[in-house]
C-alpha positions as protocol buffer text, in pm:
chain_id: "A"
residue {
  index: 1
  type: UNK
  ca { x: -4618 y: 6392 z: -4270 }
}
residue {
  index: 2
  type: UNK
  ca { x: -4483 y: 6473 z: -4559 }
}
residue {
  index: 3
  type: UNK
  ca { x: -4210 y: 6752 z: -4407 }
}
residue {
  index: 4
  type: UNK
  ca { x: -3870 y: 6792 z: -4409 }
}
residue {
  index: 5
  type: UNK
  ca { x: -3666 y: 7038 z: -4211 }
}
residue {
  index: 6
  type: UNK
  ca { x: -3391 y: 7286 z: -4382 }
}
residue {
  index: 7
  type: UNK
  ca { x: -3173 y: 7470 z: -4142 }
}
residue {
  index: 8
  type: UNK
  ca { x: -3111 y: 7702 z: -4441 }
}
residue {
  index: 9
  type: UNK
  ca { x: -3531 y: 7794 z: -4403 }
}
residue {
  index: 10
  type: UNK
  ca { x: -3534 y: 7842 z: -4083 }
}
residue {
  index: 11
  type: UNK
  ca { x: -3210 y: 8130 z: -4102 }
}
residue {
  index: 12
  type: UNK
  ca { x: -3399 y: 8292 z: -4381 }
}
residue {
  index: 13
  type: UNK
  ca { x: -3684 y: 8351 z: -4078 }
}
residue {
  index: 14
  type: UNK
  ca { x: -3420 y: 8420 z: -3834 }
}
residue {
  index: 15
  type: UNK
  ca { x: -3270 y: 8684 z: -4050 }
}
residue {
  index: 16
  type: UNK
  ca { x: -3629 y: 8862 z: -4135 }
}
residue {
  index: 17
  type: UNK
  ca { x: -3632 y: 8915 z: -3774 }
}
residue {
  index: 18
  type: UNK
  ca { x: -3278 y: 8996 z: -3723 }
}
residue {
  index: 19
  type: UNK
  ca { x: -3348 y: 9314 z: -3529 }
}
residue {
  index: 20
  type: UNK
  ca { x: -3563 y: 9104 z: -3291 }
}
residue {
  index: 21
  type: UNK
  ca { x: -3327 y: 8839 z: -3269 }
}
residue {
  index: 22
  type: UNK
  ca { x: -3029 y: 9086 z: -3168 }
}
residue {
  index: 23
  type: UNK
  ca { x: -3224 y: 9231 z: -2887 }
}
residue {
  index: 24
  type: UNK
  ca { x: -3297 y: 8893 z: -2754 }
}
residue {
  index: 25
  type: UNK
  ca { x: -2962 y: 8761 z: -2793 }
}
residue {
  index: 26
  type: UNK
  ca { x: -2868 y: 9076 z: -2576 }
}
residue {
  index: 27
  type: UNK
  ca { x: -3121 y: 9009 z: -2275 }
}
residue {
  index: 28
  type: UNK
  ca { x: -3018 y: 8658 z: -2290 }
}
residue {
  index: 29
  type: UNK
  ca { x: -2654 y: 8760 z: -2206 }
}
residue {
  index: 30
  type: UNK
  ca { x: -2778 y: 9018 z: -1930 }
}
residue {
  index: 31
  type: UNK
  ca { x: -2962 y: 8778 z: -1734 }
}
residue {
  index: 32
  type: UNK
  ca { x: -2793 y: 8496 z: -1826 }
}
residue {
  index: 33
  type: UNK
  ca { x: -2518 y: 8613 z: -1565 }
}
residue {
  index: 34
  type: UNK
  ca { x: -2760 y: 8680 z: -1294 }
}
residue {
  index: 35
  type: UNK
  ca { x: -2972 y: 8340 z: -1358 }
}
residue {
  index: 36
  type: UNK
  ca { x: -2739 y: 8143 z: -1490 }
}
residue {
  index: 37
  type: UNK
  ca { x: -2965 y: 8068 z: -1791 }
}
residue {
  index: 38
  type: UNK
  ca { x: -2753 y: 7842 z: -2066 }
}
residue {
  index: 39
  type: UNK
  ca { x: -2439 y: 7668 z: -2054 }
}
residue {
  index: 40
  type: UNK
  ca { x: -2395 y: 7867 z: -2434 }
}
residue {
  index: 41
  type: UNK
  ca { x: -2295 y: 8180 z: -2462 }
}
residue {
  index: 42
  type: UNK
  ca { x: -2077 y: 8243 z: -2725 }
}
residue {
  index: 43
  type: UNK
  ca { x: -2259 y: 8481 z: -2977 }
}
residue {
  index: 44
  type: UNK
  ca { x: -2192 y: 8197 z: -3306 }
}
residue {
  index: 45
  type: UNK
  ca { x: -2259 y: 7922 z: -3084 }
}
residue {
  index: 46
  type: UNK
  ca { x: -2607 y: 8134 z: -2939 }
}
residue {
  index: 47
  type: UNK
  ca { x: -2726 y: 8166 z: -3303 }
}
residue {
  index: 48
  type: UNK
  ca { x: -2695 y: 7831 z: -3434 }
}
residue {
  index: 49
  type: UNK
  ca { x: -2726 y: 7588 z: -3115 }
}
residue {
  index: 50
  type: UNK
  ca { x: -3002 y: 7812 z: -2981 }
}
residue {
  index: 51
  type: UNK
  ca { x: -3176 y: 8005 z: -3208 }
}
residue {
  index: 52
  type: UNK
  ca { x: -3128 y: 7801 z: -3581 }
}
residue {
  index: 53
  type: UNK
  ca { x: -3188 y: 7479 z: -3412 }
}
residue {
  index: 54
  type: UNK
  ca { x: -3521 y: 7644 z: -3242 }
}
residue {
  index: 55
  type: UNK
  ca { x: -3648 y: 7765 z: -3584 }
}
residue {
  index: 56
  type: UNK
  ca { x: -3576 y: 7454 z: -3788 }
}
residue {
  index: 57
  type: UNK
  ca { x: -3877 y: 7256 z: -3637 }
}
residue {
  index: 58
  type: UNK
  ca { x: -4122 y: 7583 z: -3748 }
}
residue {
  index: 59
  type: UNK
  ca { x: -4253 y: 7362 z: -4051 }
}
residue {
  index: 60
  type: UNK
  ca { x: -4435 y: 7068 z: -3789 }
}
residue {
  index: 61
  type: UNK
  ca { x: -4647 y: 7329 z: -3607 }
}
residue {
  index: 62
  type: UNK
  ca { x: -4952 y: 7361 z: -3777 }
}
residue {
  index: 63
  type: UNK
  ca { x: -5079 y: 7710 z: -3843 }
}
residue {
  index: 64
  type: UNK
  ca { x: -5285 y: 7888 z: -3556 }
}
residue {
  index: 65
  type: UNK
  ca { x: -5184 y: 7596 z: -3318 }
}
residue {
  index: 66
  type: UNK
  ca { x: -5209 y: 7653 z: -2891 }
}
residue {
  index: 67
  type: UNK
  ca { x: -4864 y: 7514 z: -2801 }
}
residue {
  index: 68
  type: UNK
  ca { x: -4739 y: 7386 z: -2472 }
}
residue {
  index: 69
  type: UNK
  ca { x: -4386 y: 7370 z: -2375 }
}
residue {
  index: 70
  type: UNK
  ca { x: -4261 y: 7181 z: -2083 }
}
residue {
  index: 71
  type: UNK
  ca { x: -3903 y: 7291 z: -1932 }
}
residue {
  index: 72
  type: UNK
  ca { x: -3896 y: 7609 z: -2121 }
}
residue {
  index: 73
  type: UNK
  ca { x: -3567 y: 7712 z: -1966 }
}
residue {
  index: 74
  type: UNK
  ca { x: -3423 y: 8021 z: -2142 }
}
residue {
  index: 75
  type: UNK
  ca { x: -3714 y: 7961 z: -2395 }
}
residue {
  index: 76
  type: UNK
  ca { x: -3598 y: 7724 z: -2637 }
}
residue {
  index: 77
  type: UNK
  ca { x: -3734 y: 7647 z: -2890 }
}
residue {
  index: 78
  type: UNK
  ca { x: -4088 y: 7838 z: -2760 }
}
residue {
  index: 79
  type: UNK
  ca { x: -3904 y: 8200 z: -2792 }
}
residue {
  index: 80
  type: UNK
  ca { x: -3741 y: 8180 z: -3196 }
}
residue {
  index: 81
  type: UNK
  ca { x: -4061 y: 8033 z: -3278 }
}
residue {
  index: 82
  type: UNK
  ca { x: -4296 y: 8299 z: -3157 }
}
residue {
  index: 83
  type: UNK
  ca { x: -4042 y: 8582 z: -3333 }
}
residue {
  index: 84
  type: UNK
  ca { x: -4082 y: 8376 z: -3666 }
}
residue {
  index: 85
  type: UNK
  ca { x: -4457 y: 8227 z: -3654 }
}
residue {
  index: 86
  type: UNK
  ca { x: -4641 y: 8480 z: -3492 }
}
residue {
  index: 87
  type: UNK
  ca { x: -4971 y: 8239 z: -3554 }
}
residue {
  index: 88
  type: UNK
  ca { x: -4851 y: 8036 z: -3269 }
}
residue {
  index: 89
  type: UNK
  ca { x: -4969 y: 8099 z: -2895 }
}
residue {
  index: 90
  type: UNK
  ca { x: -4759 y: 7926 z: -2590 }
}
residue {
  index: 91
  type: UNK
  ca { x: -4789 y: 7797 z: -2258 }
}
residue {
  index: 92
  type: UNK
  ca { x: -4474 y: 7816 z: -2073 }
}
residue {
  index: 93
  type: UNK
  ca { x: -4426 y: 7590 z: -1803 }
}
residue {
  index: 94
  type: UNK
  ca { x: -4104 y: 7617 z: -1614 }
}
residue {
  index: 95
  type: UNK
  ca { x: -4069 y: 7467 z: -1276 }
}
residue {
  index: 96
  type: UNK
  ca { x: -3750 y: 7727 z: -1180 }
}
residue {
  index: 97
  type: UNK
  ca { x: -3844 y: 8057 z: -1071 }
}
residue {
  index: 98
  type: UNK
  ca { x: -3591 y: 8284 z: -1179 }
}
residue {
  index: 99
  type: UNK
  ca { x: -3636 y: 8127 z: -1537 }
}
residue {
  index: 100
  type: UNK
  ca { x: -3960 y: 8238 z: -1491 }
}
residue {
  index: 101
  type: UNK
  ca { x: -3884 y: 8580 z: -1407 }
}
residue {
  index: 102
  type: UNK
  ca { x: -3642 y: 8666 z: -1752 }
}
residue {
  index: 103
  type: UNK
  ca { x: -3966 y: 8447 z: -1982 }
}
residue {
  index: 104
  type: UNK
  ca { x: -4162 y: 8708 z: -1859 }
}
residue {
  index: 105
  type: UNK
  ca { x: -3932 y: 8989 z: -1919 }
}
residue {
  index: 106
  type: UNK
  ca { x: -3903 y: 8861 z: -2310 }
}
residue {
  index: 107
  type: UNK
  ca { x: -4306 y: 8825 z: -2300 }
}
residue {
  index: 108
  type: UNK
  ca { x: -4289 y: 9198 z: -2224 }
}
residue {
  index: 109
  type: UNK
  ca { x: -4037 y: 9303 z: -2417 }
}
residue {
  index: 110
  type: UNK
  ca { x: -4161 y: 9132 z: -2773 }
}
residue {
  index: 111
  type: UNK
  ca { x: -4541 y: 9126 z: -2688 }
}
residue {
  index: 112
  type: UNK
  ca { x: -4541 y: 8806 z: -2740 }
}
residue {
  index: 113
  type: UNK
  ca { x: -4865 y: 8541 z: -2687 }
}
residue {
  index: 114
  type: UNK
  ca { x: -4765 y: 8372 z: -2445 }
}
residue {
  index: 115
  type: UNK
  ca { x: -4833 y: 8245 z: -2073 }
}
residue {
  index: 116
  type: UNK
  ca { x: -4566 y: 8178 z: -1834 }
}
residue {
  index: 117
  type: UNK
  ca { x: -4668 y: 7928 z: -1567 }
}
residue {
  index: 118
  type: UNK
  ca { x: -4441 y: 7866 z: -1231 }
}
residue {
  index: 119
  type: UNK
  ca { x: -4487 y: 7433 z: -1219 }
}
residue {
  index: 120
  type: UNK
  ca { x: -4431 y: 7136 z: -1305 }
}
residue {
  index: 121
  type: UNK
  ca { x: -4543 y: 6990 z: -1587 }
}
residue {
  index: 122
  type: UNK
  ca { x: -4655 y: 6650 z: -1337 }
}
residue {
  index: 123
  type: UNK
  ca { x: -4899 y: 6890 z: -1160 }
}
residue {
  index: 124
  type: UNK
  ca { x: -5039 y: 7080 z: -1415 }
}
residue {
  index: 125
  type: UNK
  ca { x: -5091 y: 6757 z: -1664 }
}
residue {
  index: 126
  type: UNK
  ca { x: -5361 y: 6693 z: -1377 }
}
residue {
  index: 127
  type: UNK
  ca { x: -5513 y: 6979 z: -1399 }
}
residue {
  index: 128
  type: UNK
  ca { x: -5855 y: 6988 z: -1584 }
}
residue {
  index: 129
  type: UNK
  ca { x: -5748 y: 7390 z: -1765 }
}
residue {
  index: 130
  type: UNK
  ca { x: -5449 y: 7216 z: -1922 }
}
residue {
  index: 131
  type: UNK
  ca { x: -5470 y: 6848 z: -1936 }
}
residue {
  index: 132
  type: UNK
  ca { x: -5539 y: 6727 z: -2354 }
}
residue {
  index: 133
  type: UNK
  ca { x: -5598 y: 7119 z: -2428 }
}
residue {
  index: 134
  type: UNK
  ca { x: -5327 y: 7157 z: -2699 }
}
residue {
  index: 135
  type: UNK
  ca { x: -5297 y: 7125 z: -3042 }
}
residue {
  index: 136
  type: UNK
  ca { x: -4888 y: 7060 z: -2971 }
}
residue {
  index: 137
  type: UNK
  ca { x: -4676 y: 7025 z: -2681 }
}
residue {
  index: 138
  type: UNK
  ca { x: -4282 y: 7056 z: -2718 }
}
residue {
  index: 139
  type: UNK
  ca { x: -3981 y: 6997 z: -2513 }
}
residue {
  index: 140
  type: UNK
  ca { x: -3613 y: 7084 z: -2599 }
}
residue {
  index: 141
  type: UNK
  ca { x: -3348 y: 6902 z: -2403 }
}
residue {
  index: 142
  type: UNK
  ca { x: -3492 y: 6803 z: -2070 }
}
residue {
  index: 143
  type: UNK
  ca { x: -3576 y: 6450 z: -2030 }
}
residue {
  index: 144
  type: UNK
  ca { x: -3538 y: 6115 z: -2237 }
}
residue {
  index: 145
  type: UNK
  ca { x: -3826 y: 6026 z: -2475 }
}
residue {
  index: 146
  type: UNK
  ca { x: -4034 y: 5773 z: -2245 }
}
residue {
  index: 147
  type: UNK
  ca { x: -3971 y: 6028 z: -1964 }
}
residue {
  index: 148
  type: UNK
  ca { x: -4090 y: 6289 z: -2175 }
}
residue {
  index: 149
  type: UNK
  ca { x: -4400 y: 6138 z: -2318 }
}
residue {
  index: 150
  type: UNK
  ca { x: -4528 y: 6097 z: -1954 }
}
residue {
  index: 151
  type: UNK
  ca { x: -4521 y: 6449 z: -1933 }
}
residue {
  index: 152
  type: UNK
  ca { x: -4601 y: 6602 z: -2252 }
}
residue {
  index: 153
  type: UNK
  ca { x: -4862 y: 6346 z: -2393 }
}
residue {
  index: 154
  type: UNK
  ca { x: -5099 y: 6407 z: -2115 }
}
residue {
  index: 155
  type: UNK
  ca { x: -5117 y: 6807 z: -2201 }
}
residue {
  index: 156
  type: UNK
  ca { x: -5226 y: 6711 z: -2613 }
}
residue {
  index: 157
  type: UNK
  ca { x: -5564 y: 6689 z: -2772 }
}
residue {
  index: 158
  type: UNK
  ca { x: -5634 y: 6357 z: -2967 }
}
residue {
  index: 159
  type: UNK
  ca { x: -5506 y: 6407 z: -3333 }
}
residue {
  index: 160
  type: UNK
  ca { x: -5250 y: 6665 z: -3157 }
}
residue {
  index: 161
  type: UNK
  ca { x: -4867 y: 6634 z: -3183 }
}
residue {
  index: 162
  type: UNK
  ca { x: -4594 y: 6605 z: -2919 }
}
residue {
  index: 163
  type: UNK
  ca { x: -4293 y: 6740 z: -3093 }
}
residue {
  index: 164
  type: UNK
  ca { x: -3957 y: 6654 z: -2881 }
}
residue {
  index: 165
  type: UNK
  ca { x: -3652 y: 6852 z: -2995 }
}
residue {
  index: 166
  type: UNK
  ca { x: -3346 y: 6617 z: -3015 }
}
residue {
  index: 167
  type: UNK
  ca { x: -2968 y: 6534 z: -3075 }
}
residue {
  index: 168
  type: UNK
  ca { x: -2832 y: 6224 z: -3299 }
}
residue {
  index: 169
  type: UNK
  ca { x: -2909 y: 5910 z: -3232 }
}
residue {
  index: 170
  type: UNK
  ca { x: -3273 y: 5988 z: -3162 }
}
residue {
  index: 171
  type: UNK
  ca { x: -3357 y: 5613 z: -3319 }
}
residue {
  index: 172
  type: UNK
  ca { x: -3243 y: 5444 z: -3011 }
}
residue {
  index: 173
  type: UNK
  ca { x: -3473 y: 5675 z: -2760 }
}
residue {
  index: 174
  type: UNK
  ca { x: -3806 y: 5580 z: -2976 }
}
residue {
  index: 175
  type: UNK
  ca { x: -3694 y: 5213 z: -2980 }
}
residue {
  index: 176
  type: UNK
  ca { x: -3656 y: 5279 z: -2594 }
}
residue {
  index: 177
  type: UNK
  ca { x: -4005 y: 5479 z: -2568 }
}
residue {
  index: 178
  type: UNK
  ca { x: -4245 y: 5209 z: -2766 }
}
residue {
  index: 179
  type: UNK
  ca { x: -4432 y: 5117 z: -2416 }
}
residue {
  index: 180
  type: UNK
  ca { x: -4528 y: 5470 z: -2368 }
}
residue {
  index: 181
  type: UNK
  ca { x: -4598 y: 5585 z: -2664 }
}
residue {
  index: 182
  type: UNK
  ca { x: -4884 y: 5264 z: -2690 }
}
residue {
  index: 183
  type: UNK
  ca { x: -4961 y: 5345 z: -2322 }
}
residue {
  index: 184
  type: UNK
  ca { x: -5017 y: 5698 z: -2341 }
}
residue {
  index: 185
  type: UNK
  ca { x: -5220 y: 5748 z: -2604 }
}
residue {
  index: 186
  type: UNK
  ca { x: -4975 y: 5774 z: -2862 }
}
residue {
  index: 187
  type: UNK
  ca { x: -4997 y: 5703 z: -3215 }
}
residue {
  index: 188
  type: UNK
  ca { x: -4813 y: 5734 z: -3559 }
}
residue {
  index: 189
  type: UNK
  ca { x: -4414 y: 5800 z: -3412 }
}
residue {
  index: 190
  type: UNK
  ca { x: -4213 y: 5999 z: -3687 }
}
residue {
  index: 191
  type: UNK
  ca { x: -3814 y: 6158 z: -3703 }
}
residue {
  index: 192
  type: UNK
  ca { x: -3724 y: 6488 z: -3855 }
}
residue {
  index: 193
  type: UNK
  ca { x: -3379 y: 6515 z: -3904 }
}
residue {
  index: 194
  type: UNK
  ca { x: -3132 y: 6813 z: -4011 }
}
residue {
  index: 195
  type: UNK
  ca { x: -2783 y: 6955 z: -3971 }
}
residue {
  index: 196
  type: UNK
  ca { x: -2655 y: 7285 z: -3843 }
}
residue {
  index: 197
  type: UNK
  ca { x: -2442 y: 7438 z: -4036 }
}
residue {
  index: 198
  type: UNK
  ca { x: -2092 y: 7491 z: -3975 }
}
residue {
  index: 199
  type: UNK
  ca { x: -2035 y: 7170 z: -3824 }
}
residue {
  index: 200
  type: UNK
  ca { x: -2266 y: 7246 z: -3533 }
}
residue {
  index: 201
  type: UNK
  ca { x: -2460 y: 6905 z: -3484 }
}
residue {
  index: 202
  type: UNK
  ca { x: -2686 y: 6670 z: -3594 }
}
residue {
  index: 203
  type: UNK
  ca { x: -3066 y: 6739 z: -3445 }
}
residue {
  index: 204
  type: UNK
  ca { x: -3367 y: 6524 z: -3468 }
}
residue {
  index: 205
  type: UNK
  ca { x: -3744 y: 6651 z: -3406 }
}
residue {
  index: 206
  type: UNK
  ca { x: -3950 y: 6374 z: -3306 }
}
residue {
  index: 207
  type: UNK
  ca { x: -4335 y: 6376 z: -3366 }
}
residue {
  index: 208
  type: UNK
  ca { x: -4595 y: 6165 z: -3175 }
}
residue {
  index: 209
  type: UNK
  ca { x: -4961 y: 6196 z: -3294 }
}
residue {
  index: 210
  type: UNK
  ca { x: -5213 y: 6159 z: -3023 }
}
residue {
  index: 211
  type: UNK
  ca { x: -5449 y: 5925 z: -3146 }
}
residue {
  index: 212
  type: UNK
  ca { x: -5680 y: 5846 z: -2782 }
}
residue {
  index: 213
  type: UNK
  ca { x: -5714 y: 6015 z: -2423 }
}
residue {
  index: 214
  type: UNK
  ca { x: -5397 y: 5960 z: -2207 }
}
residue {
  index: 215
  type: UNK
  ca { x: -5531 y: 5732 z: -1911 }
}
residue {
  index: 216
  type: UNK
  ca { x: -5615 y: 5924 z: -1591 }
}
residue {
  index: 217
  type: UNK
  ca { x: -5296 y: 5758 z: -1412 }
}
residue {
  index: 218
  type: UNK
  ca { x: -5082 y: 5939 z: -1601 }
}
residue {
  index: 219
  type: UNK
  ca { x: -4826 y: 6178 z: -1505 }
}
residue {
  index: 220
  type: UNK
  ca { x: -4817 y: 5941 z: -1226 }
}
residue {
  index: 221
  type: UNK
  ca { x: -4637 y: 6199 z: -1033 }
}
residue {
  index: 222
  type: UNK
  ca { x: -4362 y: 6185 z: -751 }
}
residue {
  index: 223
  type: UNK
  ca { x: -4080 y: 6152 z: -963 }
}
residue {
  index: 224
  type: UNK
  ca { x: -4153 y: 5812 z: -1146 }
}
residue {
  index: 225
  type: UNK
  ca { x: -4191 y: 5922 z: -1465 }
}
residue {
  index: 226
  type: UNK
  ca { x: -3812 y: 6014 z: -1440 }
}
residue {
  index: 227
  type: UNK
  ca { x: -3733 y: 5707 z: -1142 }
}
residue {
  index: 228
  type: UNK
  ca { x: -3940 y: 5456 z: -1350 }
}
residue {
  index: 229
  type: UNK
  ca { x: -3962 y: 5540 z: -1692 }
}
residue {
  index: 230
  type: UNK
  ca { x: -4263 y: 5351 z: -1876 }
}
C-alpha cells in the first residue's frame, strides 16, 4: 500500500476536534485515578504518546471499515480514531472490567459507534458473531507480533487487515512472527513508520493482509498463544 504516515496529519485531525479531545483528556484523568487506566498522565506526554500516536495510523483504515480492537485498555488507538474518522465502527474487546466500565462511559459521552465487549479476545475469536467478521482488527501495546496474530488474525475477513500499533525495532518482531503469519492465514506483511514530535519516539504500524480463512485450531486458547507463541 502505497501510504505513509505523518504525525503532522494526524495533529491537524486532533486539533479539528480539539474540544472533543479536551473533554476526553479530562475523563481520562478522572478515572484514571479510580481504575488505574495508563501509566501516562502528564497532559504533553497524554497528547502525543496517546492521542498523536493513535491518530497517525488513521490513513490504513479503509473508509466505512467494521474494526475490531483487542486489549482496548483506556481506548487506544480505537478512541482518537473514532473522534477523527467518524466512518469507522468498533468492537471493543477488553478482558478487565473496570476498563470496561470508563469505554462505556466515553461511548456515552461522544456517541460514539462502538461496542464494548467484557472477554477475551481467545474466546470470542471462537465465536461464530465475531470470528473473520472484520474488515480490520487492531491492537496497541499488548502482546508481541506472533502472540498477537493468534489473536487478532482469527477476528479478520480474507482481504482484511490486522493493523498492530508498535515501537522501534518492529523489524525484528515480523522476522520473529513469519510462522504465524503463513499459519494463520496471513498474507502480504508491511511497516509504517513515523516519529512523534518533540522527541517522543519512534512508532511502527504493522499491516498483515488476510489472504485465506484462519484454521479452526486457532486461538488455540489456554494461554498458548502467549506460553507458546507460533
Amino acid at each position: 500500500m502505497g501510504i505513509c504516515l505523518d504525525a503532522a496529519r494526524a495533529e491537524k485531525l486532533i486539533k479539528e476536534r480539539a474540544e472533543a479531545f479536551d473533554a476526553f483528556r479530562r475523563l481520562l484523568a478522572e478515572y484514571n485515578g479510580r481504575y488505574n487506566l495508563t501509566a501516562i498522565t502528564e497532559e504533553r506526554e497524554v497528547y502525543y504518546k496517546h492521542f498523536l500516536d493513535s491518530a497517525a495510523g488513521e490513513p490504513l483504515f479503509p473508509a466505512g471499515a467494521r474494526v475490531l480492537e483487542v486489549g482496548s485498555g483506556a481506548g487506544f488507538p480505537s478512541i482518537p480514531l473514532m473522534l477523527v474518522r467518524p466512518d469507522l465502527t468498533f468492537t471493543l474487546l477488553e478482558s478487565t472490567g473496570k476498563k470496561c466500565a470508563f469505554l462505556e462511559v466515553v461511548k456515552k459521552t461522544f456517541s460514539l459507534p462502538a461496542e464494548v465487549l467484557h472477554v477475551r479476545a481467545e474466546d470470542a475469536g471462537r465465536e461464530e458473531k465475531y470470528r473473520e467478521k472484520f474488515d480490520v482488527c487492531c491492537a496497541r501495546a499488548v502482546a508481541r507480533l506472533n502472540t498477537l496474530l493468534e489473536y487478532c488474525l482469527p477476528f479478520v475477513k480474507t482481504g482484511g487487515l490486522f493493523l498492530a500499533y508498535k515501537g522501534a525495532g518492529a523489524e525484528e518482531e515480523i522476522k520473529e512472527a513469519e510462522r504465524a503469519v503463513a499459519l494463520l492465514g496471513g498474507g502480504e506483511v508491511c511497516s509504517y513508520p513515523y516519529s512523534l514530535p518533540e522527541g517522543m519516539g519512534e512508532r511502527t504500524v504493522v499491516a498483515v493482509k488476510k489472504m485465506r480463512p484462519t484454521p479452526q485450531k486457532y486461538p488455540r486458547g489456554r494461554g498458548k498463544e502467549r506460553s507458546d507463541p507460533l
